[in-house]
N, C-alpha and C positions, 0 to 999 in steps of 0.2 A: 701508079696503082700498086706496082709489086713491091714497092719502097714501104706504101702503107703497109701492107699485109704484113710486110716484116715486121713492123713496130709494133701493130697489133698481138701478132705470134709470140715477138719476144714480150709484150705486156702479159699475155696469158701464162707464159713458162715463169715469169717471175713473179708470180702471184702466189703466197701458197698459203694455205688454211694449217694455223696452229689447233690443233685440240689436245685438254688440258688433261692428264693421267692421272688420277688418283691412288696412290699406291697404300694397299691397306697394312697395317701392321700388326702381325698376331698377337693376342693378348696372352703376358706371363701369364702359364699356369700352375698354382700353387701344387705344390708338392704335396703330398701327403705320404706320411711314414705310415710303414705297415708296422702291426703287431711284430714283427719277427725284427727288425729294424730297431725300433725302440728298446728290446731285449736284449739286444747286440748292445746298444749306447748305454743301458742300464749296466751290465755285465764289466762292459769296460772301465767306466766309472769307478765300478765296485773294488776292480783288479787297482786301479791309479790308488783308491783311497788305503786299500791294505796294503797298498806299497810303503806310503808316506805314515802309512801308523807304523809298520815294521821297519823302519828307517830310525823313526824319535824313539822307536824302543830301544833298538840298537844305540843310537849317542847316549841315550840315557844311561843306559847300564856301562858305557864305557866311562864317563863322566862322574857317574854317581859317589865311586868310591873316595874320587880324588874331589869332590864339593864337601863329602863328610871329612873329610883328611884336612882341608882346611877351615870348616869349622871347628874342628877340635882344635887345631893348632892357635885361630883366633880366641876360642876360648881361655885356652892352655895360657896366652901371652895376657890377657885382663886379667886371668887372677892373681897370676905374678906379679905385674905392676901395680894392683891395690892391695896386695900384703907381698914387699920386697924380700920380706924377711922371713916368711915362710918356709920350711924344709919341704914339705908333705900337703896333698890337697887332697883332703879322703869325702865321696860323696856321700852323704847322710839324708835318710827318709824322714818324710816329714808329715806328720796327721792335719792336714789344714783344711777351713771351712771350705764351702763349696764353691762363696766368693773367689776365694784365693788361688786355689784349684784352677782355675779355669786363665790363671795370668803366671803363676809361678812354674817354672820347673824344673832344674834341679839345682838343689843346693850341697857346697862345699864347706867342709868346717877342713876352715887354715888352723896348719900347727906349724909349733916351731918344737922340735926336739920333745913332743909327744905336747906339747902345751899349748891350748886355745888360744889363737891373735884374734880370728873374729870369722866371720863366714864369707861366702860370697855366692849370691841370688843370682838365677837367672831370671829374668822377667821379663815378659812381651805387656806393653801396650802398643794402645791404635794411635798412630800419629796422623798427619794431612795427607799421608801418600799410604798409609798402611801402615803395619803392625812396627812396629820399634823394639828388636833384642839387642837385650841389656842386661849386663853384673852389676850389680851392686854391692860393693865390700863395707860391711859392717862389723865392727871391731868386738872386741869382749866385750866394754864398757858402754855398747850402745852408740858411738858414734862412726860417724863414715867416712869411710877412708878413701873415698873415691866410688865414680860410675865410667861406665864403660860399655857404649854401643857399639855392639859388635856386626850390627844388621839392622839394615831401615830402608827406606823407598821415601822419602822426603826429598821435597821438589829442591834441584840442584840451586844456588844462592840465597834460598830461603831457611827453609828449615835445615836444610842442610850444610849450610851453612855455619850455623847457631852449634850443631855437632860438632863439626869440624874444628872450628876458632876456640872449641872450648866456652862460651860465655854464656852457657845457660849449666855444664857440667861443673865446672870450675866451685860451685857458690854452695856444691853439696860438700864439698869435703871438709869433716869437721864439724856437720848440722848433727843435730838429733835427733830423735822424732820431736821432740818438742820448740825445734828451733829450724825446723826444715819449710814452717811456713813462711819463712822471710826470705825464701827461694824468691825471685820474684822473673816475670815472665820475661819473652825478648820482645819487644814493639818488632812487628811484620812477623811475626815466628809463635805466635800466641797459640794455636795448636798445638806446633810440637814440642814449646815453651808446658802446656801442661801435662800432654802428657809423658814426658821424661819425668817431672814431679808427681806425678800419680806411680807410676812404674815404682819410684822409689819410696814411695809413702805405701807403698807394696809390699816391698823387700822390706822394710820395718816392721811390718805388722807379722810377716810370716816369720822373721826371727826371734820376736818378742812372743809368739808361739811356742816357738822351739825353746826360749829360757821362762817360758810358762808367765809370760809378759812379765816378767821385770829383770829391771839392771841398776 
């Protein structure tokens, strides 16, 4: 009998009831910024954005003088190379329609030893990437002596290309106004194919102004 009781005793000691805990878990609560908070992050904002304006003022104006320094110089070296033989490049004002106005800007009359060789136009048109600056050297006689891009945004192997190799500039020198339409465009380059030929069907029109259209 005390044999049982043990078995029984230890059957009750090793019995044991599990119950199952539920552990809750608080819910994130959203934040809310206060008015004075918001002011703070507006403020600072404000201070980061006048930072980075007064920064690109600063490069600018460090930058500025030496981007004019060589455009002059890029212009200074096309007029040279479309009239060699030039002594003097003296800039001359020009009365042009409101067309013209708005693409020409300044123009050069080349001499040699006080004597007219021929002009050279600056002239912006719009090519596939943006505006296209360019000389144009036009002689006494009315023909061209050459072009010269000095500034463009034309997509690299394409139109840019066609600049570079020379094979759409190449085919002006020597046209005249009346022979400048057998310019003919480049297959993949057709924008900027016309307008380098518009630019210069430009610079004709505003010189043949200036000799009161004839030569």
């Amino acid at each position: 009998m005390m044999l049982l009781n043990n078995i029984e005793e230890t059957s009750e000691v090793s019995v044991e009831t599990t119950e199952e805990k539920t552990v809750s878990v608080p819910k994130e609560k959203k934040v809310r910024k206060s008015g004075g908070e918001l002011q703070t992050l507006s403020f600072k904002l404000m201070i980061i954005i006048a930072a980075v304006v007064l920064m690109l003022a600063v490069v600018n104006g460090l930058t500025k003088d030496k981007i004019a320094e060589n455009a002059k110089k890029a212009n200074d070296e096309a007029r040279i190379a479309l009239f060699a033989d030039a002594t003097a490049f003296d800039p001359i004002s020009l009365e042009l329609t409101e067309d013209l106005t708005k693409y020409i800007g300044e123009v050069y009359e080349a001499t040699k030893d006080g004597e007219t060789l021929g002009y050279c136009v600056n002239v912006i048109s719009n090519g596939f990437g943006g505006e296209i600056s360019m000389i144009v050297g036009i002689s006494g006689d009315g023909l061209i002596t050459g072009v010269k891009v000095v500034n463009h945004t034309e997509t690299a192997g394409v139109g840019e290309r066609i600049i570079s190799n020379g094979s759409i500039l190449s085919q002006f020198v020597n046209a005249s106004a009346n022979s400048i339409t057998s310019v003919s465009t480049i297959t993949g380059a057709t924008v900027t194919s016309k307008a380098i030929i518009d630019g210069v069907q430009k610079a004709l029109s505003a010189v043949a102004e200036l000799t009161q259209g004839g030569y």
